[in-house]
C-alpha positions as a printed NumPy array, in Angstrom:
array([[  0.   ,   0.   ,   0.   ],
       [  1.451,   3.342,  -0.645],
       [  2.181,   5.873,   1.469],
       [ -0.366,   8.379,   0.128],
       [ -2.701,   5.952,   0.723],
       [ -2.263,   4.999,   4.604],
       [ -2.225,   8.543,   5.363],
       [ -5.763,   8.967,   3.861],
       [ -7.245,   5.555,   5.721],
       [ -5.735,   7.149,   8.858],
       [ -7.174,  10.478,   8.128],
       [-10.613,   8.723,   7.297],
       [-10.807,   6.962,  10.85 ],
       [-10.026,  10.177,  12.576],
       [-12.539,  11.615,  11.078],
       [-15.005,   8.826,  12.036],
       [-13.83 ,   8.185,  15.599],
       [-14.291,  12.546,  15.878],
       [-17.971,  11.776,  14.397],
       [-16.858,  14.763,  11.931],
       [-19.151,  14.751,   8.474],
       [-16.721,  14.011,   5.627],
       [-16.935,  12.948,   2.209],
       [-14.721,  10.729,   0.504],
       [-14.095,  11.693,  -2.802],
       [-11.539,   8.777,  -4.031],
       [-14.963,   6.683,  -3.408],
       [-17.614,   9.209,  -5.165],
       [-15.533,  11.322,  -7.849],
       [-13.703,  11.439, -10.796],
       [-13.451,  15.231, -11.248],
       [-10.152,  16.536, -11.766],
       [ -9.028,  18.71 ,  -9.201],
       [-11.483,  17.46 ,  -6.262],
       [ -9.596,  17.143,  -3.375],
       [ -9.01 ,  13.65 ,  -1.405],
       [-11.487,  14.452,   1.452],
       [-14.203,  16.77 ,   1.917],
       [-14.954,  17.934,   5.712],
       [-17.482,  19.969,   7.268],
       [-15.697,  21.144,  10.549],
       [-16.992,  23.588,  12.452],
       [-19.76 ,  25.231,   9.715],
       [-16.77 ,  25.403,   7.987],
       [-16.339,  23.896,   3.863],
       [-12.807,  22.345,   4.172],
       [-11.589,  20.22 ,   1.285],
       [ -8.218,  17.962,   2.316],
       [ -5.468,  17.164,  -0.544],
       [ -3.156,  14.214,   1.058],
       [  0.081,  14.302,  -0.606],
       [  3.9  ,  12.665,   0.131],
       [  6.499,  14.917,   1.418],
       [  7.525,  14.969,  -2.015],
       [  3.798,  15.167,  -4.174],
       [  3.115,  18.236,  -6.11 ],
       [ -0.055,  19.333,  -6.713],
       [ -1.933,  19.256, -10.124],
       [ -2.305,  22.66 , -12.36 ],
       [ -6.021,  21.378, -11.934],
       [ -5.55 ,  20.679,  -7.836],
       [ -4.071,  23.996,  -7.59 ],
       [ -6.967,  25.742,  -9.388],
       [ -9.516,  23.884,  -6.975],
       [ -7.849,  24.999,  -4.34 ],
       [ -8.455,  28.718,  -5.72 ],
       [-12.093,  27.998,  -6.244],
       [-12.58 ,  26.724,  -3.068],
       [-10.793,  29.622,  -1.244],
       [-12.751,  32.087,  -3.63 ],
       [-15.949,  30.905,  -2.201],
       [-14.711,  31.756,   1.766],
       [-13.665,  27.122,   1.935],
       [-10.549,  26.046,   3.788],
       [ -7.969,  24.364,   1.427],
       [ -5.489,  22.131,   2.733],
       [ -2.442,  19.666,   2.22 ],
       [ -1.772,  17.619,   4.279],
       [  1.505,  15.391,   4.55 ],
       [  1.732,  13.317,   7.111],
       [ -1.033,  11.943,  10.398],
       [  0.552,  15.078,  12.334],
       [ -0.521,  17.607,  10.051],
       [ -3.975,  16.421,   9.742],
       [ -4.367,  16.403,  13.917],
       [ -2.977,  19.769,  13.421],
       [ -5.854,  20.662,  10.665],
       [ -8.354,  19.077,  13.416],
       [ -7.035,  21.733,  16.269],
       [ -7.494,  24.121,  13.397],
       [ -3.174,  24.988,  13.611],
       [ -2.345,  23.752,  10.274],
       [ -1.349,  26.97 ,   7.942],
       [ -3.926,  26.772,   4.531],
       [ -2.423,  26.017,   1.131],
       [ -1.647,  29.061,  -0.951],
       [ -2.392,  27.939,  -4.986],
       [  0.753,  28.585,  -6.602],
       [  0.776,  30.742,  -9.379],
       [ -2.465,  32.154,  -9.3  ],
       [ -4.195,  34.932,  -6.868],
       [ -7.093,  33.619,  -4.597],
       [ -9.799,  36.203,  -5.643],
       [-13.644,  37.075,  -4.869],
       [-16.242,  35.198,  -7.284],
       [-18.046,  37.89 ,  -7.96 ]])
């Protein structure tokens, strides 16, 4: 199993042992872009991107992540099980998109 992958089945049982409403999208999506894990934390849209220490994200990831952020959503990646606790205590710094400025939708 790959790394990328433990780290989401970890992330996944947090979620359900915190009783947090999440949606995983590697089960219900093949959009480009869409983010691993969809949580609603807090009244708060949060989408989750789990990546390596060395993944890079997608032209199309990184343009989700602008769309999301547009639209007042958290955007995250995270890279390891202590990042994601971190996300949970709500410490975790959000992803800036590269190349591209996070602007209003309308």
């Amino acid at each position: 199993m790959k790394n990328e992958t433990k780290l989401h089945l970890q992330c996944i049982r947090s979620l359900k042992s915190y009783n947090i409403p999440y949606i995983n999208t590697l089960e219900t999506t093949s959009v480009s872009g869409t983010a691993d894990i969809i949580i609603c934390l807090e009244g708060m849209y949060i989408e989750v991107e789990i990546k390596t220490s060395a993944g890079v994200l997608s032209t199309a990831q990184n343009e989700r992540a602008r769309q999301v952020q547009s639209f007042k959503g958290k955007f995250y990646v995270v890279r390891c099980y202590e990042e994601f606790e971190m996300l949970m205590q709500g410490k975790l710094q959000e992803y800036v998109p590269k190349d591209c400025e996070v602007v209003a939708p309308f």
